[in-house]
N, C-alpha and C positions, 0 to 999 in steps of 0.2 A: 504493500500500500504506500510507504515511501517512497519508492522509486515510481509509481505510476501514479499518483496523484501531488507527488513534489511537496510532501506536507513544509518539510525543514526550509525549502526553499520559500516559501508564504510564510512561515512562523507561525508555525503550528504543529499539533500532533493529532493521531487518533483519536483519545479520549475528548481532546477539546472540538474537537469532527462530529464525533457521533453525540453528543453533547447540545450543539447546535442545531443538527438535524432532529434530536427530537425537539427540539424547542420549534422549530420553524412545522414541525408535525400538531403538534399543540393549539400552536396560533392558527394554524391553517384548517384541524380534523373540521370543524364544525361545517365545512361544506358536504361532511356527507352526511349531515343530519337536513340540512339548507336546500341542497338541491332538490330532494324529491318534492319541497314545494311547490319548486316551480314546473320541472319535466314530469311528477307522477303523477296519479290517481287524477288529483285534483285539481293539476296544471293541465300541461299541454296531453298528458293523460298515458304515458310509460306506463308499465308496472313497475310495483316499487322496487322488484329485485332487480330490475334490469336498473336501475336508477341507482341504487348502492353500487351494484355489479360495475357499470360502468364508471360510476365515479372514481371509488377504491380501484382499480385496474388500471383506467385511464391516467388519474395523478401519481398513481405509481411510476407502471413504465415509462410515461416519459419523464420525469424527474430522473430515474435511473439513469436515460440514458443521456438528458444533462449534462449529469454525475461525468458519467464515463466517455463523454466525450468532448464535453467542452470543458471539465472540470473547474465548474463555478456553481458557489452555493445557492443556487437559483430554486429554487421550488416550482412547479406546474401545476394546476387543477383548472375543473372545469369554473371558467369565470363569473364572479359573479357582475349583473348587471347584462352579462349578452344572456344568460341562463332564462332572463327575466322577458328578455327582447322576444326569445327563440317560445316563450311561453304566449304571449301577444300575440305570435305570429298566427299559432295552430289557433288561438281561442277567437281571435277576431273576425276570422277567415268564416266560422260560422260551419265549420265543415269541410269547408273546401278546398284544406292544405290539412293534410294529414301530421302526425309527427312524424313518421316515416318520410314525409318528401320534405319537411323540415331539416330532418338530420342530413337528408342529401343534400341542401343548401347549404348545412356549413361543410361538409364534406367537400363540394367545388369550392366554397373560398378557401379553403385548405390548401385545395390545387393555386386558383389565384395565389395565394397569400407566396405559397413557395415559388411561384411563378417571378413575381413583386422583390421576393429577398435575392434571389439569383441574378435578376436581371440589373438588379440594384433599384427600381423606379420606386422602392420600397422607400428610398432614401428621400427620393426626389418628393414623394406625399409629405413626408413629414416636414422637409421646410418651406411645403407651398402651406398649408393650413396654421394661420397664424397660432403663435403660443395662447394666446385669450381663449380662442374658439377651443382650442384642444382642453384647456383646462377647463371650461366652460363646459364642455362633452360629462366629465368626468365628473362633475358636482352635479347637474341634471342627471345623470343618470344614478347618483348616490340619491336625491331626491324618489326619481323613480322607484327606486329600493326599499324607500322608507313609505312609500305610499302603500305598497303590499304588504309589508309588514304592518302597516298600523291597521288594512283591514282584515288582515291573518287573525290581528290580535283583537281583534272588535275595537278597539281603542277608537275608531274611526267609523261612523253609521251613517248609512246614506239613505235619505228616505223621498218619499212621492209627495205631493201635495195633491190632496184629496180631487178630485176629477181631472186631473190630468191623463191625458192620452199617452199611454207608454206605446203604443203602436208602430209609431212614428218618429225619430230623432227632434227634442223639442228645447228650447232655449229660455233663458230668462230664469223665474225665480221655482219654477218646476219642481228640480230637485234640492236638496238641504243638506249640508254638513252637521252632524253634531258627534257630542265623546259621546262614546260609547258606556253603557251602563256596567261598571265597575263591582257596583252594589249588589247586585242582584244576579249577574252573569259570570259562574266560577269560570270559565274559559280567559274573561277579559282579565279577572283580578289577579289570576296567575302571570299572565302576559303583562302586568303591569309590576308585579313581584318582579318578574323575570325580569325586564328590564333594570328598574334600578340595582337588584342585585350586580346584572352585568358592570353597569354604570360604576357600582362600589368598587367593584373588582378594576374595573382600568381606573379609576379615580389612585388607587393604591398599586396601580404598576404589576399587577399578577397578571405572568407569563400563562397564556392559554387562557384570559379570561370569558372568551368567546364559548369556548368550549367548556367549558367548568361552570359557566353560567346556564348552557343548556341544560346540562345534566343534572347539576341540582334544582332548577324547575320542574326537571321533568320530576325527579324525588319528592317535589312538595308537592306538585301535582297527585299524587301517589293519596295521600289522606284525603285532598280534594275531592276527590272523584272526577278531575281530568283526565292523568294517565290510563289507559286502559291497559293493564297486565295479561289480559287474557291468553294476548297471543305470544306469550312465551311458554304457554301451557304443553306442553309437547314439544317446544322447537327442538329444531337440532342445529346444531352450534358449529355443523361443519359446513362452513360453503355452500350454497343450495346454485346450480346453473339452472333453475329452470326460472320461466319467464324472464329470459334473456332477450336485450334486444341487437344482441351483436350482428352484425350483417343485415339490419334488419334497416337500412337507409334507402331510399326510395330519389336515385337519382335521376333516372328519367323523369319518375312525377316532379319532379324541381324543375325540370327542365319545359316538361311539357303544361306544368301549370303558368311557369313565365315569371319562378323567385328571380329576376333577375335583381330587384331594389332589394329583397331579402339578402340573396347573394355579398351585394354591396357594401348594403347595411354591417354586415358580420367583421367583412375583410376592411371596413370603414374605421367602424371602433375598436377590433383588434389590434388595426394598426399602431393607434398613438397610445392606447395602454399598454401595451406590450414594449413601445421604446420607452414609455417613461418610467416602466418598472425596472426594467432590463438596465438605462442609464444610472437609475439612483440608485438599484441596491449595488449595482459591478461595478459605479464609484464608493459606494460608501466602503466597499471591501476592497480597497485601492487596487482594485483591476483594471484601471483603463487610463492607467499613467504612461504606457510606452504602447509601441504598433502593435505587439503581440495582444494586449487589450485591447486593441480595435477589430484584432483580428478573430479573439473569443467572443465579441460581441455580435461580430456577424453568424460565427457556427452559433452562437445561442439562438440569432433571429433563426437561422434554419430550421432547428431543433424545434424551435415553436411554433411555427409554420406547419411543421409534418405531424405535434401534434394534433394541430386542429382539429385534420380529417382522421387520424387515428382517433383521437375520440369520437368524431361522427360515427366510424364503424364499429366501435363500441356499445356506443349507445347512448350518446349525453353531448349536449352543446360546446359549446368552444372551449378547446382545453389551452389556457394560458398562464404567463407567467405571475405567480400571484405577489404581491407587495405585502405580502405577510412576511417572504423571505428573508426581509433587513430584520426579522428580527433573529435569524438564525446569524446572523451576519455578526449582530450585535452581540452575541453569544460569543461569539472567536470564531464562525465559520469563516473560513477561505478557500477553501477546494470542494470539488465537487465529490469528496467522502461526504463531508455535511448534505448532499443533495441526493445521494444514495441512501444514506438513512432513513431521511423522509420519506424517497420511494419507497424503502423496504418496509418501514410502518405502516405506510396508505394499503401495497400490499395484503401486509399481515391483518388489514381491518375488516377484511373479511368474514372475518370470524367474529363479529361484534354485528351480523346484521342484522339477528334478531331485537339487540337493543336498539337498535334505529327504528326498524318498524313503530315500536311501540310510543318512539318520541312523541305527543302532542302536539300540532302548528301554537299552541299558547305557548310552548318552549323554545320553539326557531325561527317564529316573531321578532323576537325581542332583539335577534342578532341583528337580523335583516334592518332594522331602525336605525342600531348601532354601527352599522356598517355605512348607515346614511351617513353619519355624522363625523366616520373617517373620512369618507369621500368628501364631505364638504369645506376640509381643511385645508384647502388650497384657494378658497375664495380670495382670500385679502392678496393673492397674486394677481390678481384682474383690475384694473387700471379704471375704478368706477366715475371718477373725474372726468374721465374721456367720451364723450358721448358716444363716438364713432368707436371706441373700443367696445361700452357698455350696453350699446341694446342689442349690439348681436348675441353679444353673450349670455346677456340677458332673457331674449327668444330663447336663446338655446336650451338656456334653466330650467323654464318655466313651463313652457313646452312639451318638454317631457314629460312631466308628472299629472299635469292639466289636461292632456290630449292621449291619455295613457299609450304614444308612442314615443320609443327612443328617435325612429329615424324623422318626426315631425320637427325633432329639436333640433338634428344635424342640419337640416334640409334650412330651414328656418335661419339658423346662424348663419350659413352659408352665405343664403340670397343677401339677408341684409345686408351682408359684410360688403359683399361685392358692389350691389347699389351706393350704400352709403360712401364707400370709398370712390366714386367716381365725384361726388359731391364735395368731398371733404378735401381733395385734389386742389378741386376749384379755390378752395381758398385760400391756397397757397403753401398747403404743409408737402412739404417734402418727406416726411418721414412715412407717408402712407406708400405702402406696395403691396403691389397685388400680384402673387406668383403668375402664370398664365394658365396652371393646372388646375385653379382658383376658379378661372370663366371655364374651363372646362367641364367642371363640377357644375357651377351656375347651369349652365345650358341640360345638363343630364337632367337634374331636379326639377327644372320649369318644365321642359319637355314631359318628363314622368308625372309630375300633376297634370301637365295641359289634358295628356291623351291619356291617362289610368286614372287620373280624378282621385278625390282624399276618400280615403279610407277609415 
């Protein structure tokens, strides 16, 4: 292991390796309690072993082969926020995009994506979309996350006003926001438990509090009569492969229903979460001080690339590089033994599917909020002074969570951005520029509402 992952040469050892990997395992397991929200039963409508099944397999392997071939403490699993997208997609549709020709949508941008890091134009995306809009992406879409979550957790009720016509899509004072009854509904009071517990736990720095927060929800739950026990009545605790959705991607239906915005969508917001995880955690582990660190960060793009569609043929939405990793990083990870670890845990979890089943959505709720609230920690880096910087960004936000689409928000920042900058020209600032990849994008988006109309 020292001669093929160079520990001495990083300043490091084994125990401080596997040390980190479980740490960065820790911060990250709660995606496999998380995802089946969105891809199973309930979602876009997996079953739930194929939803574990894929998870745990998919974050495995390719974290492994990270580990073992780009040797950088990076972590992989399936993302959250596209998991959320890829759930929209099948529920909106009404029927008429399966989750099977789902998964063959991100399966092609899989191919795109690898297409994009080879050819390099991968490079070229990322400095045409300005930094606002990208960070802008990434906080709308943490919103999004917390929209689901708060109605996972009842915390959030939506109701009719008395003779209104649900028939028809209808505007104005129709529908109502209010909290949800805490008092009276064991579901919500748990999910409000479970939150600030979480909340407690990262207020005090506890490594894994995502994950330790679920679990002991799910435990109080237990006297509530939220958790249901039932189904560990019989289980068996070895691996079950049945209702698996491996191979089970529907890529001509992708093709032949016409995901091409879908397609986009995916290999869209991949793109700029995947560089901004990939740059900050492989600087914060001072990997990207000489060419050989520029040279790791391209095998890393690849590596997450071939994810993607590995995970499609698994059976789970976009498998990417997750920004839990800095925290294995902060541990003493430097080589990709720390990213082998983690693979070989996600692995080994397996064996733990009967306790996920039995998880209650009042226990994987509460992440889902708190994962809002990382995501929106990037906000004070948007330039709100700026009007030309702010209401694209702005659209971009709000958009999302209001129009429960992710790609209404991209499509939205976009245009404005472009518009408003031919304006703002005018008046003299030189500091506006506009990539040319920019009106390329423009022209896609307007074209795709003129002639598919909003959704």
């Amino acid at each position: 292991m020292e001669r093929f992952f160079k520990l001495k040469e990083h300043g490091t050892n084994v125990r401080t390796e596997i040390i980190a990997g479980l740490t960065t395992f820790m911060t990250m397991a709660y995606i496999l309690f998380v995802n089946n929200l969105f891809l199973g039963p309930d979602g876009a409508g997996i079953p739930q072993e194929g939803v574990f099944f894929a998870t745990a397999i998919g974050a495995g392997l390719v974290t492994i082969v990270m580990g073992l071939f780009v040797n950088i403490p990076i972590a992989l699993a399936p993302g959250m926020g596209l998991n959320a997208y890829f759930m929209t997609v099948v529920l909106s549709s009404n029927g008429a995009i399966t989750w099977q020709a789902a998964l063959g949508a991100v399966f092609l941008s899989g191919i795109v994506f690898i297409i994009l890091t080879v050819t390099k134009v991968r490079q070229m995306l990322l400095t045409a979309v300005p930094n606002n809009l990208k960070i802008a992406i990434t906080i709308g879409i943490g919103l999004f996350i917390t929209i689901v979550g708060l109605k996972l957790a009842n915390l959030v009720m939506v109701s009719v006003n008395p003779g209104t016509d649900i028939s028809h899509p209808v505007a104005g004072g129709a529908f109502n926001l209010a909290l949800g009854n805490f008092v009276e509904q064991k579901d919500t009071l748990l999910a409000l438990i479970g939150l600030f517990l979480i909340a407690i736990l990262m207020v005090l720095k506890v490594r894994g509090a995502l994950l330790i927060g679920i679990v002991a929800t799910t435990l109080i739950g237990i006297p509530m009569g939220v958790t249901d026990l039932s189904g560990l009545s019989g289980a068996s605790w070895i691996p079950s492969f049945d209702n698996l959705a491996v191979g089970q991607l529907d890529i001509k239906g992708a093709i032949g229903i016409g995901l091409l915005e879908v397609i986009f969508i995916f290999t869209f917001v991949e793109l700029f979460d995947t560089f901004g995880t990939l740059v900050g955690t492989a600087g914060r582990a001072g990997l990207l001080k000489d060419k050989e660190g520029e040279k790791k960060l391209g095998k890393a793009m690849l590596v997450d690339a071939g994810g993607v569609s590995a995970g499609a043929f698994l059976g789970t939405s976009t498998v990417t590089t997750f920004v839990e990793s800095a925290s294995g990083v902060a541990a003493g990870g430097r080589t990709g033994l720390t990213a082998v670890t983690t693979g070989v845990l996600f692995v080994f979890s397996l064996f733990l599917a009967p306790l996920a089943l039995v998880v209650p959505s009042a226990a994987t709720a509460p992440a889902l909020i708190i994962v809002g609230v990382l995501m929106m920690s990037q906000i004070g880096q948007i330039d709100w002074d700026d009007f030309f910087v702010a209401f694209p960004a702005f659209l971009t936000i709000i958009l999302m969570p209001f129009t429960g689409g992710i790609a209404n928000g991209i499509s939205a920042g976009i245009i404005s951005y472009v518009i408003l900058s031919v304006f703002a020209k005018m008046t003299g600032r030189r500091d506006v520029k506009v990539h040319g990849l920019m009106w390329v994008l423009f022209v896609i988006i307007v074209l795709r509402y003129a002639f598919l109309g909003i959704e």
